[in-house]
C-alpha positions as CSV (number, residue, x, y, z in Angstrom):
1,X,0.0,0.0,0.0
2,X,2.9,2.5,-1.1
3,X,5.1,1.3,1.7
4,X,8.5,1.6,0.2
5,X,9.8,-1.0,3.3
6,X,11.0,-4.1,1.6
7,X,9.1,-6.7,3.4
8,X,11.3,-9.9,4.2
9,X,15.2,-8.9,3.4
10,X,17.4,-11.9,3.4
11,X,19.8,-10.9,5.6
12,X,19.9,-8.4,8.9
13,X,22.0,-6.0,7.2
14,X,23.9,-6.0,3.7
15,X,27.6,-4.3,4.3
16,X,28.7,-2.9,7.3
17,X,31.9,-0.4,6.6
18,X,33.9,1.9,8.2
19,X,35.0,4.8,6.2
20,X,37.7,7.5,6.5
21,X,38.5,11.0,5.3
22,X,41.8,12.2,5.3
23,X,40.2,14.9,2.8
24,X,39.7,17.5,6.0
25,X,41.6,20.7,5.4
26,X,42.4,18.9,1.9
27,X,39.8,19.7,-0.1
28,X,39.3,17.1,-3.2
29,X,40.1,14.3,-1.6
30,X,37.1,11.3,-1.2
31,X,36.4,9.2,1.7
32,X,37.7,5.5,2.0
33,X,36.6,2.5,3.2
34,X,39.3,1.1,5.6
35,X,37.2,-2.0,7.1
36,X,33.9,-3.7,5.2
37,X,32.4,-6.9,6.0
38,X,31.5,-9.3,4.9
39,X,34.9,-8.8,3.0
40,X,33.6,-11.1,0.1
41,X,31.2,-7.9,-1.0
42,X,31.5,-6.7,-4.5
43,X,29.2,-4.2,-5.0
44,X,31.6,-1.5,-5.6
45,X,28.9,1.3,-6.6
46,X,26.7,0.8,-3.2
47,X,30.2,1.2,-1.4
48,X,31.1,4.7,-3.3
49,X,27.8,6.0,-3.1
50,X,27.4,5.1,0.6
51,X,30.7,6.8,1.5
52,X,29.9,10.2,0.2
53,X,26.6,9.8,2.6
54,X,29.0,9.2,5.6
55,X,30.2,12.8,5.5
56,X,26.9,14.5,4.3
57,X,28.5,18.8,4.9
58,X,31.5,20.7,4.4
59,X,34.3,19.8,6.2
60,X,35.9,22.6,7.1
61,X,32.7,23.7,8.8
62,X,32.4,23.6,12.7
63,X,30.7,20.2,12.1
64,X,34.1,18.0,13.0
65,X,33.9,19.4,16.7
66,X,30.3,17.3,17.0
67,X,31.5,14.0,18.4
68,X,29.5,10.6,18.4
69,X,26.3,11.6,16.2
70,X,24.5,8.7,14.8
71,X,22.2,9.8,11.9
72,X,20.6,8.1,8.7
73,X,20.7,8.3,5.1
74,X,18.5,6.7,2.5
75,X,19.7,4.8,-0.5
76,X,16.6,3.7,-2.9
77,X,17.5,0.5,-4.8
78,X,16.2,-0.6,-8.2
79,X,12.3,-2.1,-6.5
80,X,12.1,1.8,-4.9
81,X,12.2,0.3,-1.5
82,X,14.6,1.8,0.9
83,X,18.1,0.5,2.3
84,X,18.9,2.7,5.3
85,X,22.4,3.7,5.8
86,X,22.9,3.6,9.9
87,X,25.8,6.2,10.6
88,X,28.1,6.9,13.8
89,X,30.8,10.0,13.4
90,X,33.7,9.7,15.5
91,X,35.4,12.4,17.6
92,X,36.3,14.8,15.1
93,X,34.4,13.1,12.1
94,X,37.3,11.2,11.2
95,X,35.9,8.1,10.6
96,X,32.3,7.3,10.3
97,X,30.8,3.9,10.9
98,X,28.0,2.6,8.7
99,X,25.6,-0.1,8.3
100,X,23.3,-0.6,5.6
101,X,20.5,-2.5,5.4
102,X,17.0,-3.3,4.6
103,X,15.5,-3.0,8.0
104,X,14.4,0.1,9.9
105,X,15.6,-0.3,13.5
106,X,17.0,2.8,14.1
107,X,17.5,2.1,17.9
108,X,18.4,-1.3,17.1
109,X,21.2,-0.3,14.7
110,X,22.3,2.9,16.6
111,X,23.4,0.6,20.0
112,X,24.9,-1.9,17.5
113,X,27.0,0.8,16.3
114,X,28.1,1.9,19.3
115,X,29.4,-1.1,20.5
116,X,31.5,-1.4,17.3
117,X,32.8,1.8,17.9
118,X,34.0,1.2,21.2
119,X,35.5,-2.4,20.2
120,X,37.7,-0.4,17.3
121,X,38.7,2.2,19.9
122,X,40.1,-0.6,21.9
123,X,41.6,-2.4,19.2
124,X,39.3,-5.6,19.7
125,X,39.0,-6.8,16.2
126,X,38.3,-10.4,16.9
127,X,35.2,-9.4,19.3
128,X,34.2,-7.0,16.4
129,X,34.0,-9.6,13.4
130,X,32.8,-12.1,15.8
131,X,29.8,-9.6,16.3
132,X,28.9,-8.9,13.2
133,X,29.6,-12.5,11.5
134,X,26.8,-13.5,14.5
135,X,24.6,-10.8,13.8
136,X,25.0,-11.1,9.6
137,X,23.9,-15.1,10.1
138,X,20.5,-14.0,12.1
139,X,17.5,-15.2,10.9
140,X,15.4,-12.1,11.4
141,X,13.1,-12.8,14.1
142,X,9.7,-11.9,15.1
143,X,8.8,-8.4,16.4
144,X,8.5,-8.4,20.3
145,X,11.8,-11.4,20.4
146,X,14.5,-10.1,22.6
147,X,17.5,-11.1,20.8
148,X,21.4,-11.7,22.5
149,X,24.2,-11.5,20.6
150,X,27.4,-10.9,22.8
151,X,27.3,-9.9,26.7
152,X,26.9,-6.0,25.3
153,X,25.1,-6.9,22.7
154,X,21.7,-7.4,23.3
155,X,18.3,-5.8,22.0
156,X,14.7,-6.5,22.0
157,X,13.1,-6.3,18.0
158,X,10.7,-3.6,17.1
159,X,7.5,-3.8,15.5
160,X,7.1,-1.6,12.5
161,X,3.2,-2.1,12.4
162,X,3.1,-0.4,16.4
163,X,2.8,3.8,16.6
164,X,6.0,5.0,17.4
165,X,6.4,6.5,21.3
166,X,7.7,8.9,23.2
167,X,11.0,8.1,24.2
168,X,11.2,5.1,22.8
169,X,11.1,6.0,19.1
170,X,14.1,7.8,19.2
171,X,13.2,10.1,15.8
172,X,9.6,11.0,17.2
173,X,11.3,12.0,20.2
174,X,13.9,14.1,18.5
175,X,11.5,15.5,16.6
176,X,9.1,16.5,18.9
177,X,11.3,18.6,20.8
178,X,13.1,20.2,18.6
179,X,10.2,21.4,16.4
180,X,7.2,23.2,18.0
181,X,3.5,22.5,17.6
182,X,2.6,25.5,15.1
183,X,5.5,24.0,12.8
184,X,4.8,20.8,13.0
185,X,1.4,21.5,12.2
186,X,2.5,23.7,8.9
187,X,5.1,20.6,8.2
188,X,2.5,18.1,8.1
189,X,0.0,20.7,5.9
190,X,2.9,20.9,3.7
191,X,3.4,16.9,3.0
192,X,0.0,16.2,2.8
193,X,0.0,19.1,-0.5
194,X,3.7,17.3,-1.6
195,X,5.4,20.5,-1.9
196,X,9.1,20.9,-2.0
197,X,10.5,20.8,1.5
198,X,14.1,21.5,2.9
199,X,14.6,20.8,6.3
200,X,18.0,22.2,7.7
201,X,20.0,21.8,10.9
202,X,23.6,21.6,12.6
203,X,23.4,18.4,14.8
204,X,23.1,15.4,11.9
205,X,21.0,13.0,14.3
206,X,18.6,15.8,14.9
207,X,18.8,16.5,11.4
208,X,17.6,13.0,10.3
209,X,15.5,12.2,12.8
210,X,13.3,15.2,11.8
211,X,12.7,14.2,8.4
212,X,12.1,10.7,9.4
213,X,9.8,11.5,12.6
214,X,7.9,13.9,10.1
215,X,7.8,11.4,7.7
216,X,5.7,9.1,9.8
217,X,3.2,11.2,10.7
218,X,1.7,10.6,7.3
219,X,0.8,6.8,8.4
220,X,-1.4,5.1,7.1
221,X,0.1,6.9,3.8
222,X,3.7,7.3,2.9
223,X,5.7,10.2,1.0
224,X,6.0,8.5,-2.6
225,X,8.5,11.6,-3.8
226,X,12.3,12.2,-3.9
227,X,12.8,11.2,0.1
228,X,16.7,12.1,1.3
229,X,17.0,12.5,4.8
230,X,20.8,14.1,4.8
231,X,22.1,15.3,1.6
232,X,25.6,14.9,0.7
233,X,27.6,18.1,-1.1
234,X,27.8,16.8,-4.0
235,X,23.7,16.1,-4.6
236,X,23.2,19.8,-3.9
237,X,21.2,19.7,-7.3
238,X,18.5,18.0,-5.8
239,X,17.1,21.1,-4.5
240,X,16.4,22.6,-7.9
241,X,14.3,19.4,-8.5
242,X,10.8,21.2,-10.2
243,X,9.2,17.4,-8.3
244,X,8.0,17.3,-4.7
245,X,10.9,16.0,-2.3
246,X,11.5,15.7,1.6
247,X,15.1,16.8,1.9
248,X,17.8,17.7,4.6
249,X,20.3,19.9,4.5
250,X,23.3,20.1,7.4
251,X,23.4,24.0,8.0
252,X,27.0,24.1,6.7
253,X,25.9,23.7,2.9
254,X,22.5,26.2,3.2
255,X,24.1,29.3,2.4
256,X,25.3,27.6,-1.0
257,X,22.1,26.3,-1.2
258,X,20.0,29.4,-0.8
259,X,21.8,30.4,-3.8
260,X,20.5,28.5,-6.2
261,X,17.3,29.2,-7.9
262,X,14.8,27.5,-5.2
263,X,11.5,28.1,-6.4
264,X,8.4,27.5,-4.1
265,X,9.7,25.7,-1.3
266,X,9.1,24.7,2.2
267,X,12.4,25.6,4.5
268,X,12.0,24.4,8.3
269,X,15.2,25.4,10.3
270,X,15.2,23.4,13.3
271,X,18.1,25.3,14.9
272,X,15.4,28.5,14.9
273,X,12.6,26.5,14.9
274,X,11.3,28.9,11.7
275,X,9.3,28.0,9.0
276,X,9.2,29.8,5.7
277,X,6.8,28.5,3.0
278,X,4.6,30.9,0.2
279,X,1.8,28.6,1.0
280,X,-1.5,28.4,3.0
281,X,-1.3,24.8,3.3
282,X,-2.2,25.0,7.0
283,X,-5.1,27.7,6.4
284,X,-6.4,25.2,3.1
285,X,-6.9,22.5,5.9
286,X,-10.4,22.1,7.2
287,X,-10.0,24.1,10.8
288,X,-12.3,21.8,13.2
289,X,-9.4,18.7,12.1
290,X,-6.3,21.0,12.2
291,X,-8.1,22.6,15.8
292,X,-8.3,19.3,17.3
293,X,-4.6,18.2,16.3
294,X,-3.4,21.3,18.1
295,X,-5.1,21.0,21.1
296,X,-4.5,17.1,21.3
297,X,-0.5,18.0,20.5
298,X,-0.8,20.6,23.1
299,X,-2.0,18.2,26.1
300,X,0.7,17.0,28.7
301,X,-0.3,12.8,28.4
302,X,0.6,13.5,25.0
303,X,4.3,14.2,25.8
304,X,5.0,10.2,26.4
305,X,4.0,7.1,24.9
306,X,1.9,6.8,21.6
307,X,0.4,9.9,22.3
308,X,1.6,12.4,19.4
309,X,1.7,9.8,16.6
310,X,-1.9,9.0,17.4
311,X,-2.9,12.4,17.2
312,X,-1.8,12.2,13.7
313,X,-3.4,9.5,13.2
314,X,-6.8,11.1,14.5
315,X,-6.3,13.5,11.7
316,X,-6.1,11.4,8.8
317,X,-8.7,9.2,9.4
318,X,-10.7,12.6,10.2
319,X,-9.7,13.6,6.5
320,X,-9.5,10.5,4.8
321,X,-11.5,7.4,6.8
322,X,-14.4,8.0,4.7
323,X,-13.5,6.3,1.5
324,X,-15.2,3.6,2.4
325,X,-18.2,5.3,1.2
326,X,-16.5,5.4,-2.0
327,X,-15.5,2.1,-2.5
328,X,-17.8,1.3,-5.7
329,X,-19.0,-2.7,-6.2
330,X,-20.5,-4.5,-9.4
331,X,-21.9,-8.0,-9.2
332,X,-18.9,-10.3,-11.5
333,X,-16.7,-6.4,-11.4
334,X,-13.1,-5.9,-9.4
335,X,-13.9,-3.3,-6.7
336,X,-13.4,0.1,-7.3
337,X,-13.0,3.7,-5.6
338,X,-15.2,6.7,-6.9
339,X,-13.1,9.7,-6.4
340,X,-16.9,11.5,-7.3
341,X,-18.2,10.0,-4.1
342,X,-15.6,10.3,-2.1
343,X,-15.5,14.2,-2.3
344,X,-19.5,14.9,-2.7
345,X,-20.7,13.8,0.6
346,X,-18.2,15.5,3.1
347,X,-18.9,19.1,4.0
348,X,-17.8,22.3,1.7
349,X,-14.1,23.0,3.1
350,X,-13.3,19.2,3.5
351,X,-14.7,19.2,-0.3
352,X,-12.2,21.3,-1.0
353,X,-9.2,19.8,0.3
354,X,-10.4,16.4,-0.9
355,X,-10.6,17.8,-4.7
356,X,-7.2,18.5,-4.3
357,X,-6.2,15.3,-2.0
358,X,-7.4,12.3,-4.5
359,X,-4.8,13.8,-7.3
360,X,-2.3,13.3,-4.6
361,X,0.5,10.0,-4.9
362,X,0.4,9.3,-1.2
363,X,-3.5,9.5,-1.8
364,X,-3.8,7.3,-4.7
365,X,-0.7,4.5,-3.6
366,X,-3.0,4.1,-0.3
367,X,-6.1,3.4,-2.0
368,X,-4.5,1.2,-4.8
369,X,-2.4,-0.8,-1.9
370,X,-6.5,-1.0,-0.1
371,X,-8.5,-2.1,-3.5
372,X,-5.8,-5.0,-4.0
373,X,-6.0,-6.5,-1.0
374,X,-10.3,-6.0,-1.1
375,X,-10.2,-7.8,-4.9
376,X,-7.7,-10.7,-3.6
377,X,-10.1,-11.3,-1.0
378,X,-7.4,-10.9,1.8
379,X,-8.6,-7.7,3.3
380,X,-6.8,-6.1,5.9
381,X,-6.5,-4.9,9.7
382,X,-4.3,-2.1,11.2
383,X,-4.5,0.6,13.3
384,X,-5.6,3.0,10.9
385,X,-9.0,0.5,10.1
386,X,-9.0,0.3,13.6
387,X,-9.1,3.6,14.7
388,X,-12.3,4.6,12.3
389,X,-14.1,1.9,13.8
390,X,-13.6,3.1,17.2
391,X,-14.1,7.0,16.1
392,X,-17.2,8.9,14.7
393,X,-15.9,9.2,11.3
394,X,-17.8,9.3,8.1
395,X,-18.7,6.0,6.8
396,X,-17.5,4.1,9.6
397,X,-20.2,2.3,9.9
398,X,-20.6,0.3,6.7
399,X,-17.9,-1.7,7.8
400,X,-17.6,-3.2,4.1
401,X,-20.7,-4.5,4.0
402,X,-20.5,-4.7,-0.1
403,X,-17.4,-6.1,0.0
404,X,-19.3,-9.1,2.4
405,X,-21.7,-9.5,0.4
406,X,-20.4,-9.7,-3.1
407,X,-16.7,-11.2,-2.5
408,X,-16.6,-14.3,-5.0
409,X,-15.5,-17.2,-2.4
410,X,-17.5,-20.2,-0.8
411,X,-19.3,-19.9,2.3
412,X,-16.7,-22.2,4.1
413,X,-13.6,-20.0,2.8
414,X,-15.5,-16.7,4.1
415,X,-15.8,-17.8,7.6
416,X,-11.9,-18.8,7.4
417,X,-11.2,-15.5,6.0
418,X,-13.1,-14.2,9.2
419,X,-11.3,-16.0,11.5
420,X,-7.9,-16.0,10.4
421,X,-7.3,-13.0,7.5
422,X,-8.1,-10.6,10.6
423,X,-9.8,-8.5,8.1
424,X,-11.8,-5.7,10.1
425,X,-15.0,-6.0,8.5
426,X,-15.4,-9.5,8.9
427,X,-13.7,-9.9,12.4
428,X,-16.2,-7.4,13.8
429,X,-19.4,-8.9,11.7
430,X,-18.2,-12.5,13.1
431,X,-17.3,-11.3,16.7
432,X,-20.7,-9.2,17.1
433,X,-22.9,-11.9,15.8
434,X,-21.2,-14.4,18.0
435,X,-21.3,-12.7,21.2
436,X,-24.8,-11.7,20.5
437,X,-25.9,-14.8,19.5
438,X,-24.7,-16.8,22.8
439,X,-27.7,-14.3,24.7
440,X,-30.8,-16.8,22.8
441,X,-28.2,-19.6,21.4
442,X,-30.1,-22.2,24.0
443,X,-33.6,-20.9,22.6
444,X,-32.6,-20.9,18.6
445,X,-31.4,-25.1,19.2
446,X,-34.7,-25.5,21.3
447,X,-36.8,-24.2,18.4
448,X,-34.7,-26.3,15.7
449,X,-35.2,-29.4,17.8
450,X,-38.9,-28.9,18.1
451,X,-38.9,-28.2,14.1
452,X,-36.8,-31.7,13.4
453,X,-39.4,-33.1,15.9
454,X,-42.2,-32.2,13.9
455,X,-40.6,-33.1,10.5
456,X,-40.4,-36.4,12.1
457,X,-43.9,-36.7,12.5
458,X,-44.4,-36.0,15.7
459,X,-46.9,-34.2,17.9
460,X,-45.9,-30.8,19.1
461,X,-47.8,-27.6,20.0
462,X,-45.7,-24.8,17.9
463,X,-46.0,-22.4,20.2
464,X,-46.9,-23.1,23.9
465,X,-43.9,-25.6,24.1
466,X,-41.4,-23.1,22.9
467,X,-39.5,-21.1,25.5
468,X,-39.5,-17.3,25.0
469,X,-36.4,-15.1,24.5
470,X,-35.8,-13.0,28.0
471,X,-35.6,-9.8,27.5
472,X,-32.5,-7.5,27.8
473,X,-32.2,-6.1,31.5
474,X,-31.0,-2.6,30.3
475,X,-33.9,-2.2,28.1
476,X,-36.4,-3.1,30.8
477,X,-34.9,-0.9,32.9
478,X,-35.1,1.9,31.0
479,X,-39.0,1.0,30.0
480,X,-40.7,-1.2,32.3
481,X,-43.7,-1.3,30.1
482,X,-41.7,-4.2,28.0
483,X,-42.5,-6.4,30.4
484,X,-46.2,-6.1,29.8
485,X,-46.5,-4.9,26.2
486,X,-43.6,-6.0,23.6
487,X,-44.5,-5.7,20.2
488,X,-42.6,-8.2,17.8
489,X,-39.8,-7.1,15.6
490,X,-41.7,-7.6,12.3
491,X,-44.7,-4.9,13.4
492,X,-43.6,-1.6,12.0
493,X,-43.6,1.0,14.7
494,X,-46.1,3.7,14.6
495,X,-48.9,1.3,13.3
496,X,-51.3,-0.3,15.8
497,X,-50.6,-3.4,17.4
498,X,-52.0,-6.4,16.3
499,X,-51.5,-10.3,17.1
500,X,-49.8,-12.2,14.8
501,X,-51.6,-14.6,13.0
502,X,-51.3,-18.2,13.9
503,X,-48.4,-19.8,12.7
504,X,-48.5,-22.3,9.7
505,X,-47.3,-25.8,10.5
506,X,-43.4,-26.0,8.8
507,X,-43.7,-27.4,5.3
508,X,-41.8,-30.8,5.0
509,X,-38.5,-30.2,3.2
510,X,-35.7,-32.2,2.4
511,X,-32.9,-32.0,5.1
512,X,-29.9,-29.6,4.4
513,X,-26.2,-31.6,5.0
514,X,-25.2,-28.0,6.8
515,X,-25.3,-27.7,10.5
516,X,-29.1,-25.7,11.5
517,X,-27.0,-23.1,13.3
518,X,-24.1,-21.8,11.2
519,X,-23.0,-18.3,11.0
520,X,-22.8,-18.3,7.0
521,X,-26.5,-18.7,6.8
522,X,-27.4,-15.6,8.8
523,X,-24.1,-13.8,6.5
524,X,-25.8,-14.4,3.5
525,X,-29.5,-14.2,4.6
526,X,-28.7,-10.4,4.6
527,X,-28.9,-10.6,0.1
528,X,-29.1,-6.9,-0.2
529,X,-26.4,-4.3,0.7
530,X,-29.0,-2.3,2.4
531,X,-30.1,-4.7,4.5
532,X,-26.8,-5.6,5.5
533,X,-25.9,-1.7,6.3
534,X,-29.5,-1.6,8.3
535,X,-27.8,-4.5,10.4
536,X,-25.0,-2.4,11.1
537,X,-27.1,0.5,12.3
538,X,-28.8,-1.6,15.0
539,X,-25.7,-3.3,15.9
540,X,-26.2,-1.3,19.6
541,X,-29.6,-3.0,19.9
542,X,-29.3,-5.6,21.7
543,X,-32.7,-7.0,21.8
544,X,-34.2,-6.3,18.4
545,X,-30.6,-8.0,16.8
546,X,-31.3,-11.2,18.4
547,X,-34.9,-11.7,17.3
548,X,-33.9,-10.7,13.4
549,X,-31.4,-13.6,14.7
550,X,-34.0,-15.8,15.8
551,X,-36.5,-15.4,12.8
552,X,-33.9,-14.9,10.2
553,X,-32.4,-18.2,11.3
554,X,-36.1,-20.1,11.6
555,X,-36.8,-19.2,8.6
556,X,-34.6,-19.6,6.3
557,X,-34.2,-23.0,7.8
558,X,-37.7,-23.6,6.7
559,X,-37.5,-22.1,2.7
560,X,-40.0,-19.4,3.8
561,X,-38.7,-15.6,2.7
562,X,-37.7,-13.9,5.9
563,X,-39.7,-11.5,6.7
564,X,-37.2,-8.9,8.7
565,X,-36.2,-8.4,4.7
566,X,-39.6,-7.2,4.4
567,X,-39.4,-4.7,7.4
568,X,-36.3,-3.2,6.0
């Protein structure tokens, strides 16, 4: 879904090198790898490329007197998915340590790093490839597995699919308290119009984790543009680039930079904590969303833990959680999303940005990444899913109820989908007729036995012998008149009451081979999409769910046409 992670690497890292520049004070001279492993690696063009990124400003600046900074560059390889360079400068920027790989455990890589630093301070080589040869020959392991390498050398595996947290995400953290609220705010405006932005900054780990920290922010989306997170001298071209990027700049090389014809972009410097940008991005944004960021931002208990991130995420299921509403369905037809519908029903000023958001790549990479996974019948479940269901955003409630009901699979496969695809519709169809369900479950297999009883030929009075559902104690409470005067499900309201007619004895029918109670047959009782979104309007009535349960099953059991339809 526009995720530019490569998912499974082979290996925990691909090179790690250490890399030298005698070049200080001697300008034209390149940086040299002195130590690489494994030692066999040929790839002589990653190796160039990845030590021009170690040294990423002027040398001669005041830069060499900042000792021990880890920071990150990106390198995109030939699938567009990222290979993170991991860096540590030594004292004086003499030598910078680097690991690349596939895999974006910053923290992870950043204490690795350290420890090799200290064992080459100390001359230990043979504790330094021992490491590393350990480390290389890891089968990447499950996120939450704490993982021991050495007696230093220990660490506990993140999980990617998790919000990042205060302190533990060491980029949010950075991030968060080097740039205020109000620029944050613009910052994320800006990305979500992909304009040209330059983030500059003396300290290198600041500098990086910035653009990364900001970078996140955009989840469940991701920035599908030029994306460099330190940008070595001689790329400075880059910032001429007439495409959206996400770029940093060490404050050494901005005064060349500002020199060059930049034309409409974006400059956060985080040593200020100024903005400059010839937009309204932030004023374009519909206020009531960008109010309630603030003020979430703003609040104490969202200084630590998840707290900022899901803020963010608050905001983009505010703007985007509704394209559910858009998702268009034709019987025998791949799903497909209506960028008409998506826009029309929201209010004027999120009409307005939304015109402008569905020609966006982030935009249209997330809802390409969501309609394969709908047409392979996988579906999906993450936090972003997760937080519309919980929040009052519109469309939430269709919970994919086309999807349900037109998905091309058998019976059997859907209800293994439910259970073990973890897709959100499904799960929370399954789980909410299941725990509903257990409330009459003893009355529904009473009825069903009486009804095989009678098929049988036996004697048995239809209704007298049949015990009655009890009804829910919070709706009694609140009228105690149900206990006297309860008017079936099937009697429209606002029409007097009348007693239902007798009913008819059940027709004898050949026996189905499928078990009488089965969670597929009450799925696909519900034919029609807008009986299926009725459904999941009364999902909060307890009481009037379970008898549509109770007939719907009955009946349909029988070969008689459900009546609850009817009602709808």
């Amino acid at each position: 879904m526009g995720s530019r992670i490569k998912q499974n690497p082979d290996t925990t890292f691909e090179v790690y090198a250490e890399v030298t520049y005698s070049g200080i004070g001697c300008v034209g001279k390149d940086p040299e790898v002195r130590r690489q492993f494994p030692e066999g690696y040929s790839d002589q063009e990653v190796l160039q490329t990845l030590t021009k990124f170690c040294f990423p400003f002027y040398a001669d600046s005041h830069a060499v007197n900042q000792v021990g900074q880890n920071f990150t560059f990106v390198l995109t390889d030939i699938d567009s998915k990222q290979r993170f360079g991991f860096c540590r400068l030594s004292s004086g920027a003499k030598s910078c340590f680097c690991i690349l790989s596939y895999l974006p455990w910053f923290e992870v890589f950043y204490k690795l790093l350290n420890v090799l630093a200290d064992y080459s301070a100390k001359g230990q080589d043979s504790q330094r490839s021992e490491l590393l040869e350990t480390f290389h020959k890891l089968a990447i392991p499950e996120p939450g597995t704490s993982v021991h390498l050495g007696v230093h050398s220990y660490f506990t595996v993140p999980d990617t699919r998790e919000l990042p947290s205060i302190p533990e995400n060491r980029n949010l953290t950075e991030y968060f308290v080097a740039v205020d609220v109000n620029n944050m705010l613009h910052l994320y405006a800006s990305m979500l119009y992909e304009r040209r932005i330059l983030i500059c900054c003396s300290k290198l780990s600041t500098l990086t984790a910035c653009i990364h920290g900001s970078a996140a922010m955009l989840y469940p989306m991701f920035w599908q543009h030029v994306y460099i997170p330190v940008l070595p001298p001689h790329l400075l071209d880059y910032c001429c680039a007439p495409m959206p990027y996400l770029i940093g700049i060490h404050l050494s090389l901005m005064e060349k930079v500002r020199n060059m014809a930049l034309e409409d972009v974006v400059i956060l410097n985080v040593d200020t904590n100024t903005l400059e940008t010839p937009f309204d991005d932030l004023q374009s944004l519909p206020n009531d969303v960008v109010s309630a960021l603030k003020s979430r931002l703003k609040k104490v208990s969202t200084t630590t833990g998840d707290g900022v991130a899901r803020a963010f995420l608050k905001a983009q299921a505010s703007f985007f959680g509704s394209y559910r509403n858009a998702l268009k369905i034709e019987p025998g037809e791949p799903i497909t999303f209506c960028e008409e519908t998506f826009v029309s029903h929201r209010s004027a000023v999120m009409r307005q940005f939304l015109q402008n958001a569905i020609q966006l790549q982030l935009f249209k990479q997330f809802i390409d990444g969501r309609l394969d996974l709908l047409n392979s019948g996988e579906g999906f479940s993450d936090l972003f899913e997760e937080e519309i269901n919980m929040g009052e955003y519109a469309g939430s409630d269709k919970l994919y109820h086309q999807w349900l009901s037109t998905v091309r699979k058998g019976s059997g496969a859907i209800l293994n989908t439910v259970k073990t695809k973890a897709n959100p519709a499904m799960k929370t169809v399954y789980k909410f007729a299941k725990d509903h369900a257990k409330m009459g479950i003893k009355e529904v297999k009473n009825r069903l036995k009486q009804k095989d009883i009678a098929e049988n030929g036996c004697s048995v009075t239809p209704e007298e012998s049949l015990p009655r559902t009890a009804p829910s104690p919070l709706v009694e409470k609140k009228d105690p008149k149900l206990r006297e005067d309860r008017r079936p499900i099937t009697v429209h309201f606002g029409q007097q009451q009348r007693l239902p007619p007798p009913r008819p004895p059940p027709p004898k029918i050949q026996r189905s081979s499928r078990p009488p109670w089965d969670l597929r047959l009450f799925c696909f009782s519900l034919t029609s999409s807008a009986a299926f979104s009725q459904f999941c309007r009364f999902a909060h009535q307890d009481l009037m769910l379970l008898r549509d349960l109770r007939v719907i099953l009955l009946w349909k059991d029988e070969g008689l046409q459900s009546p609850v339809q009817n009602t709808w």
